[in-house]
PyMOL commands that place a pseudoatom at each C-alpha (Angstrom):
pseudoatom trace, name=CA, resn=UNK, resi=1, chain=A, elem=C, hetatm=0, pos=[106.851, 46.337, 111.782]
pseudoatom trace, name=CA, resn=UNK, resi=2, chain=A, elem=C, hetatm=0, pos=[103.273, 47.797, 111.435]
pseudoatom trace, name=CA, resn=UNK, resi=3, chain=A, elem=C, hetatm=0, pos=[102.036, 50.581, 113.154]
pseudoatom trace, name=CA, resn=UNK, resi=4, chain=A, elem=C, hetatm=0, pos=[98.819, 51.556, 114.220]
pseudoatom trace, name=CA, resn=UNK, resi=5, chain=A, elem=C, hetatm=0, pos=[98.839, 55.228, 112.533]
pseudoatom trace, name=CA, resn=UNK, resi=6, chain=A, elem=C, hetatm=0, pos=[100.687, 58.568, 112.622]
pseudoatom trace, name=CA, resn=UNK, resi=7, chain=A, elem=C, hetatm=0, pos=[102.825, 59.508, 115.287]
pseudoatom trace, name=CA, resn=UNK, resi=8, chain=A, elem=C, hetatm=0, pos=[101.001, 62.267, 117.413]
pseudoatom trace, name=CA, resn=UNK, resi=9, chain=A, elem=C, hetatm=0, pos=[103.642, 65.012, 115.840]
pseudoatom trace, name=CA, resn=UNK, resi=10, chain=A, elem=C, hetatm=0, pos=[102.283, 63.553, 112.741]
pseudoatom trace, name=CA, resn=UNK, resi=11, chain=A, elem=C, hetatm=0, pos=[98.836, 63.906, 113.091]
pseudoatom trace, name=CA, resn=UNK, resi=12, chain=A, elem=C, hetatm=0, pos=[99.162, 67.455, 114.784]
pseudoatom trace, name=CA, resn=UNK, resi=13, chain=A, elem=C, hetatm=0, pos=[101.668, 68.205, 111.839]
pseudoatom trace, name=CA, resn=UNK, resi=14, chain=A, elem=C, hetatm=0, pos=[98.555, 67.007, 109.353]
pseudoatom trace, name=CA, resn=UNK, resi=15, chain=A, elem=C, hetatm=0, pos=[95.703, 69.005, 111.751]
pseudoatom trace, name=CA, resn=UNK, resi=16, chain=A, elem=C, hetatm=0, pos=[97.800, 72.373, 111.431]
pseudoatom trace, name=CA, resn=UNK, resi=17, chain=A, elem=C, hetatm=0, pos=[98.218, 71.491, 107.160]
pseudoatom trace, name=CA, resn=UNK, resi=18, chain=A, elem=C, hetatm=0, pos=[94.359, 70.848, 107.003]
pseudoatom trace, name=CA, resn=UNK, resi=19, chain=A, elem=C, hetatm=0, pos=[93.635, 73.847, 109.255]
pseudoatom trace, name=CA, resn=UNK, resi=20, chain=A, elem=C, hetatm=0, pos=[95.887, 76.645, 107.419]
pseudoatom trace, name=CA, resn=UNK, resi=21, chain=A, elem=C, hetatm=0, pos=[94.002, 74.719, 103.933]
pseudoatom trace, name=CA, resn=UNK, resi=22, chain=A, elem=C, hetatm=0, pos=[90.892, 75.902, 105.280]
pseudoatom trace, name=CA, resn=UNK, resi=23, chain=A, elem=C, hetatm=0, pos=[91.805, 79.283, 106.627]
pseudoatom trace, name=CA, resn=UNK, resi=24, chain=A, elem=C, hetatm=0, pos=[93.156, 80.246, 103.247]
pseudoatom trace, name=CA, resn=UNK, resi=25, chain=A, elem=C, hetatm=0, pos=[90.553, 79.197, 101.174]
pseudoatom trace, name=CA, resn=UNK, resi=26, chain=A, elem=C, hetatm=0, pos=[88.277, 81.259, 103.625]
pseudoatom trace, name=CA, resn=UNK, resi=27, chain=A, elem=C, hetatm=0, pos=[90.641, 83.972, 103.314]
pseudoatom trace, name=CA, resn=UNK, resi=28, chain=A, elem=C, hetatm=0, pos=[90.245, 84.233, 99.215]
pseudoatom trace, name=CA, resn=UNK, resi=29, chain=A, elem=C, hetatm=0, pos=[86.395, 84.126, 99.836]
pseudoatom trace, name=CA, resn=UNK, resi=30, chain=A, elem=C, hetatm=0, pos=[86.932, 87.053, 102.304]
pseudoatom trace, name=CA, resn=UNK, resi=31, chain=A, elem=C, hetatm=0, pos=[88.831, 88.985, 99.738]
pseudoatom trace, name=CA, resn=UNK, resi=32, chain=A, elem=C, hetatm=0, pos=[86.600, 88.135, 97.263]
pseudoatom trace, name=CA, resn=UNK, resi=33, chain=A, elem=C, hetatm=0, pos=[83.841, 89.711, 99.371]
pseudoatom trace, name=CA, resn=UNK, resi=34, chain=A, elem=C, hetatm=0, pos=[85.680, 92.526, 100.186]
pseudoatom trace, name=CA, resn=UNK, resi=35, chain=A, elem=C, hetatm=0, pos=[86.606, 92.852, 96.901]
pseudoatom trace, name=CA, resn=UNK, resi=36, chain=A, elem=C, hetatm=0, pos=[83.442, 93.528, 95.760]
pseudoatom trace, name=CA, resn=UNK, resi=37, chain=A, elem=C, hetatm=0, pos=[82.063, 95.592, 98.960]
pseudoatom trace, name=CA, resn=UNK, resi=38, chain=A, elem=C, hetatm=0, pos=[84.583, 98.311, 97.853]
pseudoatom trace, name=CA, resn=UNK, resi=39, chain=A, elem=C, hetatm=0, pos=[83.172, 98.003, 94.198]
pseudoatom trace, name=CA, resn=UNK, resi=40, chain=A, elem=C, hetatm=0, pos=[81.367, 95.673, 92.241]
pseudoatom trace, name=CA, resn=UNK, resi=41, chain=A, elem=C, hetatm=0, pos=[83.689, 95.494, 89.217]
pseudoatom trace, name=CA, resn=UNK, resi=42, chain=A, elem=C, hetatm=0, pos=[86.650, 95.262, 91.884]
pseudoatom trace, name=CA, resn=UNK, resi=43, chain=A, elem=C, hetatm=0, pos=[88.994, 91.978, 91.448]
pseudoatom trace, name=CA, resn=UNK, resi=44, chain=A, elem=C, hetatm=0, pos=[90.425, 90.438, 94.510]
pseudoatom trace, name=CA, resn=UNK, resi=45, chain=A, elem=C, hetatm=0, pos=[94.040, 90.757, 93.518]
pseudoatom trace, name=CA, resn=UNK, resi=46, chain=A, elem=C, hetatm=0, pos=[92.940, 94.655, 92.727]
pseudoatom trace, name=CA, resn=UNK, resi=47, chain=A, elem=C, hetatm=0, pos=[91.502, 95.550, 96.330]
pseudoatom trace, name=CA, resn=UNK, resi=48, chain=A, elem=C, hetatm=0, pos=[94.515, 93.723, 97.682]
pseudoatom trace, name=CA, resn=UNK, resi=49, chain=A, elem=C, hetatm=0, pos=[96.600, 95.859, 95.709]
pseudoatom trace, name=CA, resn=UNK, resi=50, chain=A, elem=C, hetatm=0, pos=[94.262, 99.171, 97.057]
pseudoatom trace, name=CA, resn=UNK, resi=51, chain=A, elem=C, hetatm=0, pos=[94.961, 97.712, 100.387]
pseudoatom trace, name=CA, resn=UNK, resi=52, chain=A, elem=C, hetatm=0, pos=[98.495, 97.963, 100.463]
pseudoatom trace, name=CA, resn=UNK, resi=53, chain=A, elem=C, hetatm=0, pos=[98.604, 101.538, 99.284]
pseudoatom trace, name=CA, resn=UNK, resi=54, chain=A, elem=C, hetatm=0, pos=[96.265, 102.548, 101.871]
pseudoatom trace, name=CA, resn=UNK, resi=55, chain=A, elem=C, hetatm=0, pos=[98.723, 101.055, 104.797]
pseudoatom trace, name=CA, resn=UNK, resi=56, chain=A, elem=C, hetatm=0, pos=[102.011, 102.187, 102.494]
pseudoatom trace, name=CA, resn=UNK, resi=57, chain=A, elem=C, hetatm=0, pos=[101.160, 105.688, 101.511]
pseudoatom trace, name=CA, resn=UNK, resi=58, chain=A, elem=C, hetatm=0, pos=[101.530, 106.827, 97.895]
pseudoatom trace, name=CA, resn=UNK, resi=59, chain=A, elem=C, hetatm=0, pos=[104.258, 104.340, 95.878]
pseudoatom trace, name=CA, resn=UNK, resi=60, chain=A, elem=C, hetatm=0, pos=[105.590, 104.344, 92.588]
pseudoatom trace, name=CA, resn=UNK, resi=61, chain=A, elem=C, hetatm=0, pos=[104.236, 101.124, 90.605]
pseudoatom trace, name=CA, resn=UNK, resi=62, chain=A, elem=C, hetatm=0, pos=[107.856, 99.018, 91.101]
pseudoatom trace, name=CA, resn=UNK, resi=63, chain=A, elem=C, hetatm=0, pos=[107.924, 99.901, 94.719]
pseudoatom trace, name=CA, resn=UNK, resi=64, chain=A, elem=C, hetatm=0, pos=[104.519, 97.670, 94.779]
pseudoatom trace, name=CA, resn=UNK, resi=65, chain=A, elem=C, hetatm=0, pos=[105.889, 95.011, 92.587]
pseudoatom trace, name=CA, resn=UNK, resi=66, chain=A, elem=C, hetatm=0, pos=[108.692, 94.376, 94.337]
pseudoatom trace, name=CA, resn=UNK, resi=67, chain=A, elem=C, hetatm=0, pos=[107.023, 94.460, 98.043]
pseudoatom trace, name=CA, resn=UNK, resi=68, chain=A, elem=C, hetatm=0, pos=[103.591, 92.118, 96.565]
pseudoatom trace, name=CA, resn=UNK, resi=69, chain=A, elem=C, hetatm=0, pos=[105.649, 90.283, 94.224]
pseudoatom trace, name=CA, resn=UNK, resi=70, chain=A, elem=C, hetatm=0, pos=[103.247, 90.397, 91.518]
pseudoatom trace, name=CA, resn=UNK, resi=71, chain=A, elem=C, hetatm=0, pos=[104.322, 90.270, 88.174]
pseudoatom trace, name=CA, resn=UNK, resi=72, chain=A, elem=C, hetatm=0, pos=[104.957, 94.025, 86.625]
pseudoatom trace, name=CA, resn=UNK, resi=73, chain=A, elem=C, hetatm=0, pos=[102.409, 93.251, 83.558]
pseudoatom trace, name=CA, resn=UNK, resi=74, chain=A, elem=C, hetatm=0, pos=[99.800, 92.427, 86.018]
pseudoatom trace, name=CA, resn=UNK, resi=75, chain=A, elem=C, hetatm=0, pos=[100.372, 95.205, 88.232]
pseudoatom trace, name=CA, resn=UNK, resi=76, chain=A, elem=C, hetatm=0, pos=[100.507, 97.527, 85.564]
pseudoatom trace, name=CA, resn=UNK, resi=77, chain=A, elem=C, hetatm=0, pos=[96.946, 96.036, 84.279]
pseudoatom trace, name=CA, resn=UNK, resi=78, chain=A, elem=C, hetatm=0, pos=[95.405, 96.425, 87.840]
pseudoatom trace, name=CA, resn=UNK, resi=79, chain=A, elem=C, hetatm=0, pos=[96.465, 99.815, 87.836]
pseudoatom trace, name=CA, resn=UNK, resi=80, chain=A, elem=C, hetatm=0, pos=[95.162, 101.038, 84.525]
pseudoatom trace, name=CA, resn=UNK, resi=81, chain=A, elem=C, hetatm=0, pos=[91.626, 99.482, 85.981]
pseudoatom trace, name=CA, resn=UNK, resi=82, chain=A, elem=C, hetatm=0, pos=[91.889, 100.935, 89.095]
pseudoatom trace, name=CA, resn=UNK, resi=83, chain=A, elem=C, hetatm=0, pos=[92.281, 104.214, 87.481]
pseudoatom trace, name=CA, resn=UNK, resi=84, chain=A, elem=C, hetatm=0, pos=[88.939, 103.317, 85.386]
pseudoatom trace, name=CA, resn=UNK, resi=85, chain=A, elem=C, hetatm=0, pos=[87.054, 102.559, 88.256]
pseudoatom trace, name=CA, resn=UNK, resi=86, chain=A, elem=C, hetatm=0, pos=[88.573, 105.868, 90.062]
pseudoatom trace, name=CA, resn=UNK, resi=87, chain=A, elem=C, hetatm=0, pos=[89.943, 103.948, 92.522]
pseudoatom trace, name=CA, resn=UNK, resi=88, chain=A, elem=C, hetatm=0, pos=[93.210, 105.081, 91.874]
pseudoatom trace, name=CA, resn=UNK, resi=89, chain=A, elem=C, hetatm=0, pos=[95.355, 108.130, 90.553]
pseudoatom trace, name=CA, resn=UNK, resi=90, chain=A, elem=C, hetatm=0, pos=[98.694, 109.219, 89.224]
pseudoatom trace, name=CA, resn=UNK, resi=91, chain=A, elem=C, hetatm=0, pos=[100.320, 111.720, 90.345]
pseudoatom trace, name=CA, resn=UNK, resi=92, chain=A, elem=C, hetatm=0, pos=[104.254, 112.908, 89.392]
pseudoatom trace, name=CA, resn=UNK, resi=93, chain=A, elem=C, hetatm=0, pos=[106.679, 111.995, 92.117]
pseudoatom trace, name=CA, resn=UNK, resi=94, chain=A, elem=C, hetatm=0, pos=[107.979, 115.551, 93.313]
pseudoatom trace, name=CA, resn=UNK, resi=95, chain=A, elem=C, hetatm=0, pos=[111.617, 113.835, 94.070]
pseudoatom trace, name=CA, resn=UNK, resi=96, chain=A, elem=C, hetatm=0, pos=[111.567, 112.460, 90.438]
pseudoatom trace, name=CA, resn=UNK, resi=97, chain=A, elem=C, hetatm=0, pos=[109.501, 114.052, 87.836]
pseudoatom trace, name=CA, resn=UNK, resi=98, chain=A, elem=C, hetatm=0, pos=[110.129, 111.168, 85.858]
pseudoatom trace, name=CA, resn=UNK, resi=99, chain=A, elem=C, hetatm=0, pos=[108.183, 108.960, 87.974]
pseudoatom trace, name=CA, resn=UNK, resi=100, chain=A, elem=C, hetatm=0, pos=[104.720, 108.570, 88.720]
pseudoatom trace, name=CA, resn=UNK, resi=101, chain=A, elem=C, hetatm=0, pos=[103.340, 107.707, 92.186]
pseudoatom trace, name=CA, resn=UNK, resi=102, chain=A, elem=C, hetatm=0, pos=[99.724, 105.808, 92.830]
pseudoatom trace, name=CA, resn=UNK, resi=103, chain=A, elem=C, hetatm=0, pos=[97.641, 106.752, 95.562]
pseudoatom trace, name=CA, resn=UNK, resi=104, chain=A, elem=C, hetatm=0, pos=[94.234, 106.038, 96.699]
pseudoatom trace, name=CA, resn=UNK, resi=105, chain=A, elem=C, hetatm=0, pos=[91.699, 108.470, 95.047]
pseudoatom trace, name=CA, resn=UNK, resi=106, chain=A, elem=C, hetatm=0, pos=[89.102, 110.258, 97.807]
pseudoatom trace, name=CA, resn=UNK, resi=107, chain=A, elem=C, hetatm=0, pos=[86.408, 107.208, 96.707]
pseudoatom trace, name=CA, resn=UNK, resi=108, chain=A, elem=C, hetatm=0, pos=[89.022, 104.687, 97.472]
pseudoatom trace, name=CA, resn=UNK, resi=109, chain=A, elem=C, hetatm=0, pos=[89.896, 105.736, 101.188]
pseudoatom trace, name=CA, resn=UNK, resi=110, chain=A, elem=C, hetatm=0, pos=[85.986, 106.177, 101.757]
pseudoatom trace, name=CA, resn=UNK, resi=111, chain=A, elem=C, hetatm=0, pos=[85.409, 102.782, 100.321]
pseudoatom trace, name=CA, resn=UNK, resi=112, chain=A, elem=C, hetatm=0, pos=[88.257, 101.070, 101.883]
pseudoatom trace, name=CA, resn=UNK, resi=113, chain=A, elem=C, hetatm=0, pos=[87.810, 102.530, 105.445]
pseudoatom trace, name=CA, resn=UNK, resi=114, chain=A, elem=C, hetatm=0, pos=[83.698, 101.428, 105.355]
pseudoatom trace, name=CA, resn=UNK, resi=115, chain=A, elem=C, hetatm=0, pos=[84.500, 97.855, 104.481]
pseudoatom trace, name=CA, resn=UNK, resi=116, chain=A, elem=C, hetatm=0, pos=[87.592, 97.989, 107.098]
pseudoatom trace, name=CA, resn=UNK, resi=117, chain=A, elem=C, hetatm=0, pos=[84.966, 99.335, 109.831]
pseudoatom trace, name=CA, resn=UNK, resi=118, chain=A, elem=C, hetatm=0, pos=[82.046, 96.256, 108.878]
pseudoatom trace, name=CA, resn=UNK, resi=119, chain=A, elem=C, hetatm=0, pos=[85.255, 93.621, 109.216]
pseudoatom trace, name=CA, resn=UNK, resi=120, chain=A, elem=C, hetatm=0, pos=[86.493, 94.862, 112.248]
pseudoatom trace, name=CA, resn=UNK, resi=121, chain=A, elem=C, hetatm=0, pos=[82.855, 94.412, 113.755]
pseudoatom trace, name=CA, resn=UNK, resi=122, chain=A, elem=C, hetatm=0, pos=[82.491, 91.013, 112.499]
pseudoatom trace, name=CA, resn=UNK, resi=123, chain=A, elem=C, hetatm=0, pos=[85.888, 89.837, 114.278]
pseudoatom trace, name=CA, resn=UNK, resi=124, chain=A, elem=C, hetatm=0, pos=[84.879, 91.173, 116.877]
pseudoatom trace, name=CA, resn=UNK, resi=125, chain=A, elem=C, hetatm=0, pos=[81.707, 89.324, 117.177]
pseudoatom trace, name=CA, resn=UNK, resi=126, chain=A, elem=C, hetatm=0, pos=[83.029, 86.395, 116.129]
pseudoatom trace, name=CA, resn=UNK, resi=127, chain=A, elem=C, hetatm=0, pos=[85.874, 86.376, 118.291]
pseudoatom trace, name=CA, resn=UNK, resi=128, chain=A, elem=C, hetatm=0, pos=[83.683, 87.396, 121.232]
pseudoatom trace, name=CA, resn=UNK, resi=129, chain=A, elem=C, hetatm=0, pos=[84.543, 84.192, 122.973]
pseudoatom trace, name=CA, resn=UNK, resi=130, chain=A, elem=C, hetatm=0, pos=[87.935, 84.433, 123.111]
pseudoatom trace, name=CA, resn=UNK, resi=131, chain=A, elem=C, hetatm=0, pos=[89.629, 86.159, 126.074]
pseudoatom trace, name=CA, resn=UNK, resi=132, chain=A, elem=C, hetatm=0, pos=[92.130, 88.690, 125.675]
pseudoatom trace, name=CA, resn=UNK, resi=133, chain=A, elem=C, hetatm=0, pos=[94.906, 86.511, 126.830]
pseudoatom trace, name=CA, resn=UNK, resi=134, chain=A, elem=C, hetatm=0, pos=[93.661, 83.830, 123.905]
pseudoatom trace, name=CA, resn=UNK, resi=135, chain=A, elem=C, hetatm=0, pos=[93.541, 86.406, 121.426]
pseudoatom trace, name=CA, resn=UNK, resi=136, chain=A, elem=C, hetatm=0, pos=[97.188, 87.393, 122.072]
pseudoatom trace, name=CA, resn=UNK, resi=137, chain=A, elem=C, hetatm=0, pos=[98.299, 83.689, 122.711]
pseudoatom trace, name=CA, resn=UNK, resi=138, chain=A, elem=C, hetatm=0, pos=[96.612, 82.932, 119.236]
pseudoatom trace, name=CA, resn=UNK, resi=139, chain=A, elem=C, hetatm=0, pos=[98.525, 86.307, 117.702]
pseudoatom trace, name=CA, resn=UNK, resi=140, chain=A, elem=C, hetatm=0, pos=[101.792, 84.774, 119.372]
pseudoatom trace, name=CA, resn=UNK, resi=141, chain=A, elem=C, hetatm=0, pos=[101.581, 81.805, 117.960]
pseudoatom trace, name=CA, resn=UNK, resi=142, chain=A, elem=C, hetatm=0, pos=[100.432, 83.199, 114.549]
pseudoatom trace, name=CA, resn=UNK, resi=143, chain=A, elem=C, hetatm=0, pos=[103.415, 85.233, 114.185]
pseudoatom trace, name=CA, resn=UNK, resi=144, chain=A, elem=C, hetatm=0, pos=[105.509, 81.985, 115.235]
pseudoatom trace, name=CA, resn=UNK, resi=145, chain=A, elem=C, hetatm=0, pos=[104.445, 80.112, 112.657]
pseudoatom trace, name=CA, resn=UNK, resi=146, chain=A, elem=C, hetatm=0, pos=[104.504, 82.519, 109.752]
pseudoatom trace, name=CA, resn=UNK, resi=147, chain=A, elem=C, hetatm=0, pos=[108.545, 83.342, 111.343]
pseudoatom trace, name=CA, resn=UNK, resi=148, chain=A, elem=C, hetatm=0, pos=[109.242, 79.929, 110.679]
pseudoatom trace, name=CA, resn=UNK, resi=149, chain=A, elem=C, hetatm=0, pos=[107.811, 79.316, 107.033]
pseudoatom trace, name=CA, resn=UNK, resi=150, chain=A, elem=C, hetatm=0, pos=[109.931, 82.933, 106.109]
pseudoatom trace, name=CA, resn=UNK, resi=151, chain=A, elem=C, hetatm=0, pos=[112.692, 81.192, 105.097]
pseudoatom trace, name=CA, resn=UNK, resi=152, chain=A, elem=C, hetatm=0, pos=[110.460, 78.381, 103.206]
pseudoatom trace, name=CA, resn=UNK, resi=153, chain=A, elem=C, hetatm=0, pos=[108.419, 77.341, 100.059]
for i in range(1, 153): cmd.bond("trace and resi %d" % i, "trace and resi %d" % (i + 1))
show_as sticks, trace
zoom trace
């Protein structure tokens, strides 16, 4: 039996592959960018790392392991440039004087909420065509999708 090519849940199936390939590859370019908007000696995996503690709050260094899953050497490595760069500080936890919590320094939050101003202007723009309902079809369908690869590698 021969057959004439993929099955159209195939080729959809290979469109939505080739399609995430290229959004994350833009996505790491973004970051990249981003990265370096914040600060020009500022590694992607770094201004991710800023990112997070600007939406979590102040965290102690495992708490950002475990929720990035990022290895604890190269966490602890980010941090220690971070804190170079005065990106970053350490401050004693009041509930545990053992333990030290990071937080954005002053610079940081400046930084971070200038570069999260410019990218909310560029979607924007170059979402302009999209009607609300698309936009929140498109969100829908985003949060569909990442649902079901949750539970997968």
């Amino acid at each position: 039996m021969t057959t004439s090519g993929p099955s159209g849940r195939d080729a959809a199936l290979r469109s939505i592959e080739r399609e995430v390939g290229v959004l994350l590859r833009r996505v790491r370019r973004v970051i990249g960018v981003r990265a370096r908007a914040v600060h020009p000696d500022l590694q992607p995996a770094s201004y991710l790392l800023l990112a997070h503690l600007e939406e979590r709050g102040p965290s102690r260094s495992s708490s950002v392991v475990d929720e990035l899953g990022i290895d604890k050497g190269a966490v602890s490595r980010q941090i220690t440039h971070l804190v170079e760069l005065g990106l970053l500080e350490r401050t004693p936890d009041p509930h545990d004087g053992r333990a030290v919590l990071l937080s954005l320094s002053d610079d940081a939050a400046a930084r971070l909420a200038r570069v999260r101003a410019e990218r909310s202007e560029r979607f924007e723009r170059r979402l302009s065509g999209f009607t609300t309902t698309e936009l929140s079809a498109l969100a829908d369908q985003l949060a569909r999708y990442n649902a079901a690869l949750d539970d997968s590698a």
